[in-house]
Kinemage of the C-alpha trace (Angstrom):
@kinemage 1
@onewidth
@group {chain A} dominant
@subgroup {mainchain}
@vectorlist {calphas} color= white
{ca unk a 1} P 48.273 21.438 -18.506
{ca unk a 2} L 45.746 20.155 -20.770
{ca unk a 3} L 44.774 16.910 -18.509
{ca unk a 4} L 44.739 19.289 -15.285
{ca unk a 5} L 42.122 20.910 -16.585
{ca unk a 6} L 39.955 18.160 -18.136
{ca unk a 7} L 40.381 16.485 -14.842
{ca unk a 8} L 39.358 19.628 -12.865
{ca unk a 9} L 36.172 20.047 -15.486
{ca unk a 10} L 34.877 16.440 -14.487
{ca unk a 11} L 36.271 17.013 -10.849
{ca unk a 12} L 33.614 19.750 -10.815
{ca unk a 13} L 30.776 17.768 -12.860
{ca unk a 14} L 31.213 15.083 -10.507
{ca unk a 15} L 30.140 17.651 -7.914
{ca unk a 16} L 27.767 19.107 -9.371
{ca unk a 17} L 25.994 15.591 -10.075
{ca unk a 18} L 26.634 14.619 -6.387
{ca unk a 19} L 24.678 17.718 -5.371
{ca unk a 20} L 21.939 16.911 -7.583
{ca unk a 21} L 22.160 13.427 -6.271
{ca unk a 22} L 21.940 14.699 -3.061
{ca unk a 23} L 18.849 16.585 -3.866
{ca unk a 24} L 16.858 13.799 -5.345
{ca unk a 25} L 17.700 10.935 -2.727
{ca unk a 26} L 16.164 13.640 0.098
{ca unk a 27} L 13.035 14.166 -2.679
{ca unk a 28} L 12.848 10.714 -2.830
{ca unk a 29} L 12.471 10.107 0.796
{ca unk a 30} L 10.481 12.486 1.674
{ca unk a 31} L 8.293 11.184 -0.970
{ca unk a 32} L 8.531 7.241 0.906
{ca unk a 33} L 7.753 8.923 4.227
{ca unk a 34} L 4.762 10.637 2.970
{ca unk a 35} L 3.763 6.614 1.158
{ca unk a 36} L 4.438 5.070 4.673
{ca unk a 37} L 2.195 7.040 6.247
{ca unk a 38} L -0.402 6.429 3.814
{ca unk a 39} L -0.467 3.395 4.006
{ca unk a 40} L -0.098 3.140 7.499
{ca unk a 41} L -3.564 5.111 7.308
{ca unk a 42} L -4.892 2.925 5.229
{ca unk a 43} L -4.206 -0.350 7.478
{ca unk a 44} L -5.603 1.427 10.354
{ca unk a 45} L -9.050 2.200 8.395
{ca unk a 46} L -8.996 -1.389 6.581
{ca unk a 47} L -8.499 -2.473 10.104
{ca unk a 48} L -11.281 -0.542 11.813
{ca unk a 49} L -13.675 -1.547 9.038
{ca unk a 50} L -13.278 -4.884 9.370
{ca unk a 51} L -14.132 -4.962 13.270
{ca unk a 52} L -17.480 -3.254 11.941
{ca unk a 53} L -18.115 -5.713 9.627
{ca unk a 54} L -17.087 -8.712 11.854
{ca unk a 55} L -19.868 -6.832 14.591
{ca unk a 56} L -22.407 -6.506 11.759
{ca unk a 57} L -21.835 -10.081 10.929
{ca unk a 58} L -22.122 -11.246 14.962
{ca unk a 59} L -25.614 -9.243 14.818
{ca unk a 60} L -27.259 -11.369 11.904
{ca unk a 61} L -29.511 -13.908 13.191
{ca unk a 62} L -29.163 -17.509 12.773
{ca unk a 63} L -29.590 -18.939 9.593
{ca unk a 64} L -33.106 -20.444 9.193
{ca unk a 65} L -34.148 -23.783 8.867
{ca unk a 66} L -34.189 -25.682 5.613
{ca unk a 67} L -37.523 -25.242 3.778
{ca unk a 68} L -39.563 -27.095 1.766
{ca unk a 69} L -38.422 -25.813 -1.452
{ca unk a 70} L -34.953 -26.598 -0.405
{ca unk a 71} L -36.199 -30.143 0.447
{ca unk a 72} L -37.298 -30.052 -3.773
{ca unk a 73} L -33.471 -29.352 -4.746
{ca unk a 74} L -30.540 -32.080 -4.995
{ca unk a 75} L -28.191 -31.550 -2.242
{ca unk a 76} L -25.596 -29.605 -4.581
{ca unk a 77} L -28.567 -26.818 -5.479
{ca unk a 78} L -29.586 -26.146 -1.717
{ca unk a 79} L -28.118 -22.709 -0.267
């Protein structure tokens, strides 16, 4: 009788550790679909700021000509 019962006792902590199992796996993915979708935000505003920036950078004018203090500098010093 005795191993009937010690089997039924982990029978039932088996359970019980499936169930709590259970109930951290649908924590858990809640907590990835709430990540996702984070970062999916994220993307979208990285995204939309650099299309700002690339506009900002199509507005600057022209680089200038070289000057005469560049003219001064060996070619590795000139900006």
């Amino acid at each position: 009788m005795s191993r009937i019962e010690d089997l039924i006792d982990r029978v039932e902590r088996l359970l019980l550790r499936h169930d709590e199992l259970q109930r951290t796996n649908a924590l858990l993915q809640q907590q990835v679909l709430v990540v996702t979708q984070e970062r999916d935000s994220l993307r979208a505003r990285l995204s939309a700021a650099r299309a700002r920036i690339d506009t900002l950078i199509d507005k600057l004018p022209a680089p200038a000509a070289a000057t005469a203090e560049d003219d001064d500098l060996p070619p590795d010093d000139r900006a």
